[in-house]
N, C-alpha and C positions, 0 to 999 in steps of 0.2 A: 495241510490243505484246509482253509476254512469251508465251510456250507456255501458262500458266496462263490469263491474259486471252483468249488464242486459242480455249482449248479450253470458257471460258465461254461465249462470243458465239456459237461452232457449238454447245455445245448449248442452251443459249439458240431459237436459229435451227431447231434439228432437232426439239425442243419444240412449237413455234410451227406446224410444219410436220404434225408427228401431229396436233395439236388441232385443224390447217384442215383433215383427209383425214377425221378423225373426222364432224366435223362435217358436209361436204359429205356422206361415207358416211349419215349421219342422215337427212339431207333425200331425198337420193335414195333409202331404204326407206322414208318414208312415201310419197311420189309413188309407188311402187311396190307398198306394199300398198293406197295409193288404187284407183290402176287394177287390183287384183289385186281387189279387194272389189266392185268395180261388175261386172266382167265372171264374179264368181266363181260357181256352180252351187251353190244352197243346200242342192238333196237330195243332191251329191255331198261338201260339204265346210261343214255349218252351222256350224262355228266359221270367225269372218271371220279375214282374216289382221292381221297386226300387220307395227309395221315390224322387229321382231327377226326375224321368217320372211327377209325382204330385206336383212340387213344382210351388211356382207361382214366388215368390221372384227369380231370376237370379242375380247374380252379373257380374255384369263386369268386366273381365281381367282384363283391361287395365286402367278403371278408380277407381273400387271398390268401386262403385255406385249399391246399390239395385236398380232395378226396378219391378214396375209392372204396366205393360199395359191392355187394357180391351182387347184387342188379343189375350196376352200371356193366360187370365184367359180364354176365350170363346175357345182356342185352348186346354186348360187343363181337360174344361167341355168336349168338341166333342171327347176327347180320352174318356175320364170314359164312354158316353154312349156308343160310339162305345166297349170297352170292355164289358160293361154289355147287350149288344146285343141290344139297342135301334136305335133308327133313328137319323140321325143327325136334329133338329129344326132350326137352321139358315138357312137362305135363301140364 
C-alpha cells in the first residue's frame, strides 16, 4: 500500500466516522426535543423546541466543518436542566 492509498482509506475511514457522530448526534436532538416538548411549560416557553435547540454537532457556513466544543455540549446540558426545572450545576 503506497502513502497515497493509505491516506485514501483513513480518510475514507474519518469520513465515514463524521457521517456516523452526525447522524447518531440527530437522533439523539430529537429524543431530546421529544422529551423537552412533553415536559415543556407552554406559558413559559409557547414555541416547542426542535432538534436543532439539542444538537451538539454545528456546522459551519462558511467552512463546513462540524464542530463540537465542550461549551457548545455544557451550553446544551444548562438548557435541558433549565427546561426540566433544575438548577444550573456550573459555577
Amino acid at each position: 500500500m503506497t502513502p497515497r492509498d493509505f491516506r485514501a482509506v483513513a480518510e475514507a475511514k474519518i469520513n465515514q466516522r463524521q457521517q456516523d457522530w452526525e447522524f447518531q448526534d440527530m437522533l439523539n436532538a430529537v429524543q431530546c426535543s421529544l422529551v423537552a416538548n412533553i415536559n415543556r411549560n407552554i406559558e413559559k416557553k409557547p414555541d416547542p423546541f426542535t432538534d436543532k435547540d439539542f444538537r451538539v454537532i454545528r456546522k459551519d457556513k462558511e467552512k463546513e466543518e462540524a464542530t463540537v466544543t465542550v461549551e457548545n455540549i455544557a451550553n446544551k446540558m444548562d438548557a435541558w436542566v433549565a427546561t426540566t426545572g433544575g438548577k444550573n450545576g456550573r459555577r
